[in-house]
C-alpha positions in Angstrom: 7.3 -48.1 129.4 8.7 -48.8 132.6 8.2 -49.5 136.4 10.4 -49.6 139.0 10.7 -49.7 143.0 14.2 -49.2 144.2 15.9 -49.6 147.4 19.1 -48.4 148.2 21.1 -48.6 151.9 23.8 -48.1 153.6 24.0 -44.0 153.1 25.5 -41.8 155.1 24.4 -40.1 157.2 24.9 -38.0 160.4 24.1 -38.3 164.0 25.1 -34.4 164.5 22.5 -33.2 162.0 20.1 -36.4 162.2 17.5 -35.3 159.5 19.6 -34.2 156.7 20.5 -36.6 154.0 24.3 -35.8 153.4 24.4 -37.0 149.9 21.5 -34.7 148.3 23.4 -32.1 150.5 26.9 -31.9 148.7 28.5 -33.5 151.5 29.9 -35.7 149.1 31.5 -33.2 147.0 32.8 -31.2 149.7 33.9 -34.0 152.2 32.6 -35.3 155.5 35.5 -34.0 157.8 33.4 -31.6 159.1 31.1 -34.3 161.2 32.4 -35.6 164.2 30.5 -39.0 163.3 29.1 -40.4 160.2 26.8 -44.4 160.1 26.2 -45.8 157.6 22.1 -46.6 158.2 20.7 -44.1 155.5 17.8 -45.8 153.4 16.6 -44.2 150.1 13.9 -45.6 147.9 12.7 -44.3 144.7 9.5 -45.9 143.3 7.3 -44.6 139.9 6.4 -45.1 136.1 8.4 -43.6 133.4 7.0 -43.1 129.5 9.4 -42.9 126.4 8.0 -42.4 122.8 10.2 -41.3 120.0 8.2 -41.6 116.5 10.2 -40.2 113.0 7.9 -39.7 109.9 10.4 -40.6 106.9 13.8 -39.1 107.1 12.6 -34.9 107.8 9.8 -35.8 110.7 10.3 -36.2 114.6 8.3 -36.3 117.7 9.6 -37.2 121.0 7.2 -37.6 124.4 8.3 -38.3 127.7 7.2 -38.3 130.9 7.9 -39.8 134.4 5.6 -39.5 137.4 7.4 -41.3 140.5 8.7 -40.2 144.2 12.4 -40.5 145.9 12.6 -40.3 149.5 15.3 -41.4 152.4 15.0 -42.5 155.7 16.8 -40.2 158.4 18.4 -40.9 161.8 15.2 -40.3 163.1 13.1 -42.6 161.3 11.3 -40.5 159.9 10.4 -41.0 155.4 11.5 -37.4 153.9 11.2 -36.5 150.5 14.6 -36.0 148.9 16.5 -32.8 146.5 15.2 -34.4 143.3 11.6 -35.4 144.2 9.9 -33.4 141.1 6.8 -36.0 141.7 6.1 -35.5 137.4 8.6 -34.7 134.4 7.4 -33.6 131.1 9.1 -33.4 127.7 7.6 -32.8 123.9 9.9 -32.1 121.0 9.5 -32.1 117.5 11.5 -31.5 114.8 11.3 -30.8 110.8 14.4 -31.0 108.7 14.1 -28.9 105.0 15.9 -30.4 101.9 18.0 -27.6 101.6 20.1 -28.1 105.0 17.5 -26.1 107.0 16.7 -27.3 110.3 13.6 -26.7 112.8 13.3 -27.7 116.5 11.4 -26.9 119.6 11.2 -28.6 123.0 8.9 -28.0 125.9 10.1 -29.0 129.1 8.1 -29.5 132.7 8.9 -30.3 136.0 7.0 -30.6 139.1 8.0 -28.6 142.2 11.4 -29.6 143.9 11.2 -29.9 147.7 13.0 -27.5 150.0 13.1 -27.1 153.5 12.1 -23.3 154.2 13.2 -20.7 156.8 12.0 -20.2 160.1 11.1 -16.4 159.6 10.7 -15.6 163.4 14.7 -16.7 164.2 15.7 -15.5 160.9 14.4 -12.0 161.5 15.8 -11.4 165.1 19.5 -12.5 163.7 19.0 -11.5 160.2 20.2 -14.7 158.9 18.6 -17.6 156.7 17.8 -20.3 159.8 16.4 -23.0 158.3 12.8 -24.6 160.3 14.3 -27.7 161.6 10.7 -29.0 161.7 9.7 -28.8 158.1 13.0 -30.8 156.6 12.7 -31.0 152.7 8.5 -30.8 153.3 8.1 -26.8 151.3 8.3 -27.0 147.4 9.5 -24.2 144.8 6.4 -23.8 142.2 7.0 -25.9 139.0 8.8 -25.6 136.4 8.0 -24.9 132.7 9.9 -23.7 129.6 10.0 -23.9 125.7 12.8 -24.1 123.0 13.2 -23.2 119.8 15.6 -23.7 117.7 16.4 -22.8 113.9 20.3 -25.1 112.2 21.3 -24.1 108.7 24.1 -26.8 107.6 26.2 -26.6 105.2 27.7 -29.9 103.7 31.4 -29.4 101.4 33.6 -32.8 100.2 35.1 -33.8 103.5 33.2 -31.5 106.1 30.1 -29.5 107.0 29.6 -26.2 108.9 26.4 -25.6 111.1 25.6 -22.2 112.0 22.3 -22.2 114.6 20.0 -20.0 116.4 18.5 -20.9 119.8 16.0 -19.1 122.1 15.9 -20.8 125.6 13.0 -20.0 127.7 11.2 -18.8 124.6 8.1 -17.3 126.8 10.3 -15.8 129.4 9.1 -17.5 132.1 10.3 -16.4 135.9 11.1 -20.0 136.9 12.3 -19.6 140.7 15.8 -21.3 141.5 15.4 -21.0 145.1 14.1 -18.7 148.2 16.5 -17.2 150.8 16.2 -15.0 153.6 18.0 -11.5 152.5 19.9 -9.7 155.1 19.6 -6.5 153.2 15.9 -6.9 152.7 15.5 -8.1 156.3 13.2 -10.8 154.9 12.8 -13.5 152.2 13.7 -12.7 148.5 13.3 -15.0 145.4 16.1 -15.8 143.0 14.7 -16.4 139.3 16.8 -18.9 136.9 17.4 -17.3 134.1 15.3 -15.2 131.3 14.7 -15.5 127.4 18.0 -16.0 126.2 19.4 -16.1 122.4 22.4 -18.0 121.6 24.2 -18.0 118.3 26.8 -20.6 117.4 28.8 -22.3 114.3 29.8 -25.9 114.5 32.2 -27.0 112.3 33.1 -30.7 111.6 35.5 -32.4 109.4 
């Protein structure tokens, strides 16, 4: 079990886009030429509680439960406190897991995660340009619907002198669940659209170590 309040300062930030937190924006990835002026004045602060439980039952028998309820925000040019990319508010996981005698192998995993925060179109602009405009007075304060999906898993191992070959079977997003990945503003539609991550997906593989 932990707790924690973190502070962290001296960010960068922008005074040619004031609100926007260049970091969580992938101004670091793609470079900060682009701004006539960056200060370093950003303040980000991340505070919450996180659980972490993993139990075995002899040598076939796992569960694992975790969860983490907390908030991240950062302080803009403005001074105003706005939530930042990853601000799920909760995370959820469950797992458990048997392992057979006979190199059999069974897993499932059920993963949640609150809403993330977005800052949403202003429909009115965007529909007399057709083109996404983001509302400069709702920065980060809009959040996607949470998130939800289940694993399953099935390993069959086999073991020889000086190696072992795993062949496995996995179905992500067992329930096929339409988690959205974001909203944007289609040109073509002439109006918002959703993009879905994606759906139930089966994945075979062999692993093979020596």
């Amino acid at each position: 079990l932990e707790i924690y309040n973190k502070f962290c300062s001296h960010f960068p930030l922008t005074p040619d886009d004031p609100s926007v937190f260049l970091i969580d924006n992938g101004a670091g990835l793609m470079g900060f030429m682009h701004f006539d002026q960056i200060v370093d004045s950003g303040l980000a602060n991340t505070r919450g509680i996180e659980f972490f439980l993993h139990r075995t039952f002899g040598d076939r028998f796992y569960v694992l439960a975790a969860a983490s309820v907390f908030r991240s925000r950062y302080r803009d040019l403005t001074g105003a406190w706005r939530n930042r990319f990853n601000d799920n508010r909760l995370i959820v996981t469950l797992a458990v897991g048997y392992d057979l005698d006979n190199g059999w192998k069974f897993s499932t995993r059920w993963n949640y995660a609150g809403g993330l925060p977005y800052t949403p179109c202003d429909t009115v602009r965007s529909a007399e340009i057709n083109f996404g405009i983001s509302d400069p007075t709702r920065i980060m304060a809009a959040r996607y619907p949470p998130y939800h999906s289940l694993y399953l898993r099935v390993d069959r191992r086999f073991i020889f002198k000086k190696s072992s070959l795993t062949g496995y079977f996995t179905l992500v997003n067992a329930y096929n669940r339409g988690n959205v990945a974001r909203y944007y503003w289609s040109s073509q539609k002439k109006g918002m659209d959703t993009l879905y991550q994606p759906p139930l997906l089966p994945i075979i593989g062999l692993q093979y170590d020596f």
